[in-house]
N, C-alpha and C positions, 0 to 999 in steps of 0.2 A: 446085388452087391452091397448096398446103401444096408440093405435089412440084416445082412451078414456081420457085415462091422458093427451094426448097433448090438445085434447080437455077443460079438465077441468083446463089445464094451463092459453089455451087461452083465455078460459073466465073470470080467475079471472084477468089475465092482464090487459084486457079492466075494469072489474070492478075498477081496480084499479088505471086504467090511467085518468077516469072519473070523477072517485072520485073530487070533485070541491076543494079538499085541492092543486093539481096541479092547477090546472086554465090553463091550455092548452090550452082550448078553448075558451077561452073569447076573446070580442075584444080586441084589444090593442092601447089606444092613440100615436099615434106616431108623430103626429106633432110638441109636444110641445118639444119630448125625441129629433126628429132629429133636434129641433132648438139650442140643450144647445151646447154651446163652448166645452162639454166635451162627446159629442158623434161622432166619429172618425170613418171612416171607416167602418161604418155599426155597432158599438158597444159603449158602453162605456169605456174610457180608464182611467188609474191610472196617474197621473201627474208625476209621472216617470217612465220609460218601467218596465214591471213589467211582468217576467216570474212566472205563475202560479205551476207549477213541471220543479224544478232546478235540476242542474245537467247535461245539453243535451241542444243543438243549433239548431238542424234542427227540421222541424214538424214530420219526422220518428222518432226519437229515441224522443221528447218530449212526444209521443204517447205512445210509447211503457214504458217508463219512469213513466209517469203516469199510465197507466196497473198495473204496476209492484210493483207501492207503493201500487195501492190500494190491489193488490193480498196479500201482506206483510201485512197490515194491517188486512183485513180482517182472515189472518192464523195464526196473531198473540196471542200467549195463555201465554203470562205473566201474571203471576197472580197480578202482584203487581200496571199493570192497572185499577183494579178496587180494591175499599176496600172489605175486605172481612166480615166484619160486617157493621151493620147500623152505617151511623154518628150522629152526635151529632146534633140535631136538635130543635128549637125551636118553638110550636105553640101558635102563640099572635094570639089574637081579634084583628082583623088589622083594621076593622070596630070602634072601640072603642076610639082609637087610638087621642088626642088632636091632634090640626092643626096649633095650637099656639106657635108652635118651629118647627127648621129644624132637621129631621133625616132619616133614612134611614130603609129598609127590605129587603135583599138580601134571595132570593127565589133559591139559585143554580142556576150555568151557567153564563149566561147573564141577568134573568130577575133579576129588583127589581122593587121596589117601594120609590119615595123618598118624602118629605113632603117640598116645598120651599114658605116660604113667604104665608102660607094660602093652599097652590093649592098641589094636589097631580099628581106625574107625574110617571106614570106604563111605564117599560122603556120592547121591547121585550118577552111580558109575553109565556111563555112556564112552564108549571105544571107537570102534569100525559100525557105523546104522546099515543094518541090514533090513531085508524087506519087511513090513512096508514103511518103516520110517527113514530109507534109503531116498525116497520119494520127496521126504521134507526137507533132509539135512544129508548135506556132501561136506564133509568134511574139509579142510584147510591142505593141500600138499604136506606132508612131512610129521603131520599132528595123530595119524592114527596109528600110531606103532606097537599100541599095549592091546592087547586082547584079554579075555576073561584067564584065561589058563597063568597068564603072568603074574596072578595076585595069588600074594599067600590067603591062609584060612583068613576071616574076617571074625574079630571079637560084634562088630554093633557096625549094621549097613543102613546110612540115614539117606532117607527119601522124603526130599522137600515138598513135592508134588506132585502133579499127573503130568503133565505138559511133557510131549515128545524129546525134549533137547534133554528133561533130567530122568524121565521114568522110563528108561529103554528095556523092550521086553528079551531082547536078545543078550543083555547083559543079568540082568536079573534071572532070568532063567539058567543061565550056564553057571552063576553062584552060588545057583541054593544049596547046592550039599555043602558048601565050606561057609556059609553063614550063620553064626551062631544068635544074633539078631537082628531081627528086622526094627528101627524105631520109624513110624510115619505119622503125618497128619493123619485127622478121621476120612473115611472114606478109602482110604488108600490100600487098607487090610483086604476088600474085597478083590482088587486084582491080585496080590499076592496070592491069595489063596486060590484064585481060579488060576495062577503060573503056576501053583504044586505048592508051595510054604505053606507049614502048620500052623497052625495057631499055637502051639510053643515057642515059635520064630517068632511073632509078629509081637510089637508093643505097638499101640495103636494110640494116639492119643491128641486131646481138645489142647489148646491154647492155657497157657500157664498151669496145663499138668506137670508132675515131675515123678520119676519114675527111674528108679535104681535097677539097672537089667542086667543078668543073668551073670556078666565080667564085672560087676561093682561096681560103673561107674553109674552115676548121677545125671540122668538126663531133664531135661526140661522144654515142654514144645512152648515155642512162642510165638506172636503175630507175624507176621510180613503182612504188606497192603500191594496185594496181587490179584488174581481171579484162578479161576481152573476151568476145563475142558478139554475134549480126547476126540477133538476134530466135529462130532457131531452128538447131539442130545442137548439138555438143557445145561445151563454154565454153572459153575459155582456150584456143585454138587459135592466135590469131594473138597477139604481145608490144603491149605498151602500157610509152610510154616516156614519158621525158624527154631535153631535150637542151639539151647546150653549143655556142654558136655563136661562136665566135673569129676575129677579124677586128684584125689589128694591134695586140696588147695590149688588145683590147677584149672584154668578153666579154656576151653577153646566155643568162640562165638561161629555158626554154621547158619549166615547170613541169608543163605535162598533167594529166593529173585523178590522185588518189593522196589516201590518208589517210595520218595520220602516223606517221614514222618516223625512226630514225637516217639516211636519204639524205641529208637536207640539211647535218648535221654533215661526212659522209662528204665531200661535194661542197664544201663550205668549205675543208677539210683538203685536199683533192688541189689543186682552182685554187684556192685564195687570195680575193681579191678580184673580184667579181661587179659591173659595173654595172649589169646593170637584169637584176631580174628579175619571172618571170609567175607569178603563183602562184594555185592555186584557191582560189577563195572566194565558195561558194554549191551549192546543190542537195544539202545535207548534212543526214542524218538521225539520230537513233540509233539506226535498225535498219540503216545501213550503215556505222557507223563509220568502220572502219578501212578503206572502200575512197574516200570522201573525205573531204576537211579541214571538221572539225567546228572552229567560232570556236574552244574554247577551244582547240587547238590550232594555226592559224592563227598564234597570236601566235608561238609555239615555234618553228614554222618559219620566221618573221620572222628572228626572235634567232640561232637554228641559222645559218642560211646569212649574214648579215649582210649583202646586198646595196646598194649605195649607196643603189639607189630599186629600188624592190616596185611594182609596177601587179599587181591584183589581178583577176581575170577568171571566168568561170564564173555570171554572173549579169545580169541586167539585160533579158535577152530570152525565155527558158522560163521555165514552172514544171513545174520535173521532183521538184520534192519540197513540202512544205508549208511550209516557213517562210512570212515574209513576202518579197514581193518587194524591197524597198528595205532588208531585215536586213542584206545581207550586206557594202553599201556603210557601212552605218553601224558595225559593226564592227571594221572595217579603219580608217574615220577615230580612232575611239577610241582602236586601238590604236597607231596611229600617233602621236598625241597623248600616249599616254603613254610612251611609248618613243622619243620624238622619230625617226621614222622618216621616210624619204623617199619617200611616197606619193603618187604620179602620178596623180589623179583627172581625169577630163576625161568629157565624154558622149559618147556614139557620133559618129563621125567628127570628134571635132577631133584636130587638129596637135599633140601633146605632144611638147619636143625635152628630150635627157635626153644 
C-alpha cells in the first residue's frame, strides 16, 4: 500500500512538473540574456544588492531562514487574511467598452486593463488559476468573475515576470489569437513561444530598452528590484521589469512587483510627468523587504515619482503573505489623504477614467 501511494505520488509529480505551465523543458535563449549589462555572475541582478529573505548573512541560516518563512506562512490560520465574504465586485461588457477616452479595469492582483490613446494595453492577466497553479493561489470569494473570453482583442499584452500570481499559463494561452503584442522582460519570450506565440508577437526586451510596437505606442522596459523563478531551477534566470507606455504625450507607469529603491526618482528625472501610474501594494513582509513595497515605503514611492494619479494593485484577490487582506487598500487611502494624492480606488471590474 505504502509503495502504491508513493507510486501514485510519483506520477502525479511528473504529471505535474510537465505540465507546460513550468516550461522546464523548453529551450532557453541565452545568448542575448548573457550579453545584457545586468546578467551577473550566472544570474540576473537587482541594481542594488538585494537580499531575497532578510534577516540572516550566511547562505546557512538565509537557507534556513527562508524554510522557516515559508513553514509560517503556510501554517498561518489568521482569519483576517482572507475576507470572509465575497467582495464587492463589478461585471462590465469590457468588449462594449468606447476607446475614445483614457480609463482603466482592474481585475484583482496585478492584472488590469487600460485604454491609452486608442490602443488597449492588458497588463499580467491572471482570472480563475487553473491547474497547476490552482495548487499556489485560490483566489478571494467574489474576485474571479472575468475569464479570458471577456477581453476584447488586445493592441500590447505586458508581462512583468515569471512568477505564478502574474505569468498565468491558462490565461496566456486562451489570448493568443487576440494578442496583437506581447511586450516582456528578457527571458520571458521563451515561454511564449513554447505557449504557441510567434515571434512577430513577442517584443522582448533588457532594461531601459524602448521600443515602438506594431499599435504606435512607445514602450520602455525598466528596472524593478525583485528576483524571478518558476518554482524549481536556478533563480534569476529570466528579468523582471517595469515599463513605460507612451501614447501621444501621454504616459502610463506599469509598476510590476519591486521593493524600494532610487527607480522611481530615476524615472521622474528621465520622463518628467507620469499620468497614471500602477504601483505595488500588498503581499509585503519583513522577511522580503527589499523585494517588495513594504507600506512605509509605499508612500516614498508615491512622492519619488509624482504621478498625477497612482491606482495601487498587488492585493485584493491572494493571500501570498500574512497581513491582513483589506491592509493594504487602507494604507494607500491614508496615504493619499495625507499627501493629498490622486488615488484611483474602484472594485474589481468597474470603469475608472483618468
Amino acid at each position: 500500500m505504502v509503495l502504491f501511494l508513493l507510486l501514485v505520488l510519483f506520477g502525479v509529480s511528473l504529471a505535474m512538473l510537465f505540465h507546460p505551465a513550468f516550461g522546464l523543458w523548453r529551450h532557453r535563449s541565452t545568448e542575448r540574456i548573457q550579453a545584457s549589462p545586468n546578467y551577473r555572475d550566472g544570474m540576473f541582478q537587482n541594481q542594488e544588492p538585494t537580499i531575497q529573505f532578510t534577516g540572516s548573512v550566511n547562505d546557512r541560516d538565509k537557507k534556513k531562514n527562508a524554510l522557516g518563512t515559508l513553514w509560517r506562512f503556510m501554517t498561518n490560520k489568521d482569519p483576517l487574511r482572507v475576507p470572509q465574504e465575497p467582495l464587492p465586485s463589478v461585471k462590465t461588457d469590457i468588449k462594449s467598452l468606447p476607446t475614445d477616452s483614457d480609463w482603466l479595469v482592474w481585475f484583482g492582483h496585478s492584472s488590469y486593463l487600460f485604454c491609452l490613446k486608442g490602443k488597449l494595453v492588458l497588463v499580467d492577466p491572471i482570472f480563475q488559476p487553473k491547474w497547476p497553479s490552482s495548487l499556489m493561489l485560490k483566489a478571494f470569494p467574489g474576485t474571479a468573475i472575468y475569464q479570458p473570453d471577456d477581453m476584447p482583442d488586445i493592441d500590447v499584452l505586458v508581462v512583468t515576470h515569471e512568477h505564478w500570481d502574474h505569468m498565468d499559463y491558462a490565461a496566456l494561452k486562451a489570448l493568443r489569437e487576440r494578442v496583437q503584442t506581447v511586450v516582456c522582460p528578457l527571458g520571458i519570450a521563451d515561454y511564449l513561444r513554447f505557449w504557441g506565440y510567434s515571434d512577430e508577437q513577442i517584443t522582448e526586451m533588457d532594461w531601459y530598452e524602448s521600443q515602438s510596437v506594431r499599435c504606435g505606442m512607445k514602450i520602455t522596459c525598466l528596472p524593478t528590484r525583485h528576483f524571478s523563478n518558476r518554482l524549481l531551477g536556478k533563480r534569476n534566470q529570466t528579468l523582471w521589469a517595469s515599463f513605460m507606455v507612451e501614447a501621444a504625450e501621454r504616459k502610463v507607469y506599469i509598476g510590476g512587483d519591486g521593493g524600494y529603491d532610487k527607480r522611481f526618482k530615476e524615472i521622474r528625472e528621465h520622463f518628467g510627468s507620469v499620468d497614471l501610474a500602477f504601483l505595488e501594494n500588498g503581499q509585503y513582509n519583513s522577511n522580503w523587504r527589499y523585494i517588495h513595497t513594504m507600506p512605509e515605503d509605499l508612500e516614498k514611492a508615491i512622492l519619488d515619482l509624482q504621478a498625477k494619479h497612482v491606482f495601487t494593485v498587488h492585493h485584493d484577490k491572494f493571500a501570498l503573505s500574512v497581513h491582513p487582506w483589506n491592509e493594504p487598500d487602507s494604507i494607500a487611502q491614508e496615504i493619499a489623504a495625507k499627501q493629498h494624492i490622486s488615488l484611483l480606488d474602484a472594485p474589481i471590474g468597474a470603469v475608472v477614467n483618468f
